[in-house]
N, C-alpha and C positions, 0 to 999 in steps of 0.2 A: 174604469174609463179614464181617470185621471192620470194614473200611471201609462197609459198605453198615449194618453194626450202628449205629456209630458215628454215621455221619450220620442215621437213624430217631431216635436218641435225643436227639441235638444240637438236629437243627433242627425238625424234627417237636415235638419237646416244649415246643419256643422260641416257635415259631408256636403252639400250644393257647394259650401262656399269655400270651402277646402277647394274640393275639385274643380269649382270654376275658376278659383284662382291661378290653382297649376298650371291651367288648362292655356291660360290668358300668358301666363309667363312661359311656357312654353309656346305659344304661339309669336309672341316676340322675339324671341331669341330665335326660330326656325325661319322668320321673314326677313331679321335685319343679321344674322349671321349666315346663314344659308341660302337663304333666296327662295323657302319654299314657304308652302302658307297649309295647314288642315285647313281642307274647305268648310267643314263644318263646326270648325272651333267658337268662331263667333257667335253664330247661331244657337249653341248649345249654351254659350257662357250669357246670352243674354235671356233666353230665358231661364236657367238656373237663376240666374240673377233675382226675376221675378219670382220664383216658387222661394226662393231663401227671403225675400223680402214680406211674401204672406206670410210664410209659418214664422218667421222672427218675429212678426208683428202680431202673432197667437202669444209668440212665449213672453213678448214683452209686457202684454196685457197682463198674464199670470206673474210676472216678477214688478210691475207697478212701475213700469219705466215708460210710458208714454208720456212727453212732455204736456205739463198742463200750466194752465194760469192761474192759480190759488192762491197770490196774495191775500188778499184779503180773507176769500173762505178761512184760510188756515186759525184766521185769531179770533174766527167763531168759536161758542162754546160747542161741548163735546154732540152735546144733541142735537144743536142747531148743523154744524156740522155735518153731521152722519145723515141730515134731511137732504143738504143740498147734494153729497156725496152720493147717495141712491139716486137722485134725481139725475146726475149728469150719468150717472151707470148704465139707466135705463133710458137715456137717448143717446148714449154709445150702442146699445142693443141692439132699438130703433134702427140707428143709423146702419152698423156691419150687416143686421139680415135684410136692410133694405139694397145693401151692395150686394149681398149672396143672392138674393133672388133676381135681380136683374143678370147676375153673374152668370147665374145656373138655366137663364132665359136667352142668355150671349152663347152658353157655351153650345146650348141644343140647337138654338139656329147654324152657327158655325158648324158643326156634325152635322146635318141635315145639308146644307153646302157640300161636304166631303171635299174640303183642303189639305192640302199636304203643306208640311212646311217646306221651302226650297232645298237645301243641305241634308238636316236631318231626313228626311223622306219620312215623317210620322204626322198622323192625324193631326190637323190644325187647331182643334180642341184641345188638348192637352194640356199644350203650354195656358191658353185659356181658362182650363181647370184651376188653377191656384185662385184664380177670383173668388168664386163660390168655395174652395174647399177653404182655403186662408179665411175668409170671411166669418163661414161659419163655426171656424174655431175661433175666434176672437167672441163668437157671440157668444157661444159656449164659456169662454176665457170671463167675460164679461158679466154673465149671468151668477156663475160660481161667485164673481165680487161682489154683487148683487144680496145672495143669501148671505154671503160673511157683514156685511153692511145691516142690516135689517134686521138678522136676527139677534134677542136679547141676552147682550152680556159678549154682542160678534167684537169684532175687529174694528174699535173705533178708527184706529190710524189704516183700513181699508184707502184707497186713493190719496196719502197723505205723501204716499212714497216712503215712509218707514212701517218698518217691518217686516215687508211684504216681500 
């Protein structure tokens, strides 16, 4: 599951912003050289936009790049440390499945509407999908630092930003 995690977020999220980017840079140069516009450029780059911003924010969770405020924590000792560092993990946990299930309650409502997007012409859930699915991979993401944290002999420097 980690490796299948792992590559969703990597390249999945690589390709959204690869391709949204072309997409965006091609769409400039077709309006302001040629006069012509993809009606649907926009549309596409901005929710790509949003689906590269959930899944980068799974893989950032796994590479320990969320910014945090740890002054002080940092010049605790190792044990003290690792108490607060579980504790702020698991109201990150809290916090992302409490965004996934409101998410996954947005996206059923939205489906049960039966919206299209205007351009794309695709079910107006979709783009919505990243809420709940982003979410719950960060919980996931989140959880894993959690048992490295916790267990004896884990990953002191867990949420320290090194190592990870």
């Amino acid at each position: 599951m980690r490796r299948f995690l792992l590559f969703v977020e990597t390249y999945i999220a690589g390709i959204l912003m690869i391709v949204t980017s072309l997409l965006i840079f091609l769409q400039v140069v077709l309006r302001y050289v040629f006069s012509y516009s993809i009606i649907w450029a926009e549309e596409f780059a901005r929710y790509g936009i949003v689906w590269f911003v959930f899944l980068g924010s799974s893989l950032a969770v796994h590479e320990g790049a969320h910014a945090s405020v740890d002054v002080l924590i940092k010049l605790l000792p190792t044990k003290v440390y690792r108490v607060f560092a579980a504790l702020a993990i698991v109201i990150s946990i809290g916090f992302t499945a409490t965004v996934a299930w409101f998410g996954i309650r947005m996206v059923i409502r939205i489906a049960q509407i039966g919206n299209i997007t205007p351009a794309l012409g695709i079910p107006m859930y979709i783009p919505y999908l990243a809420i709940p699915i982003g979410s719950l991979m960060m919980t996931w993401r989140f959880a894993e630092k959690l048992i490295e944290a916790i267990k004896p002999g884990g990953d002191a420097s867990v949420g320290r930003g090194e190592g990870n």
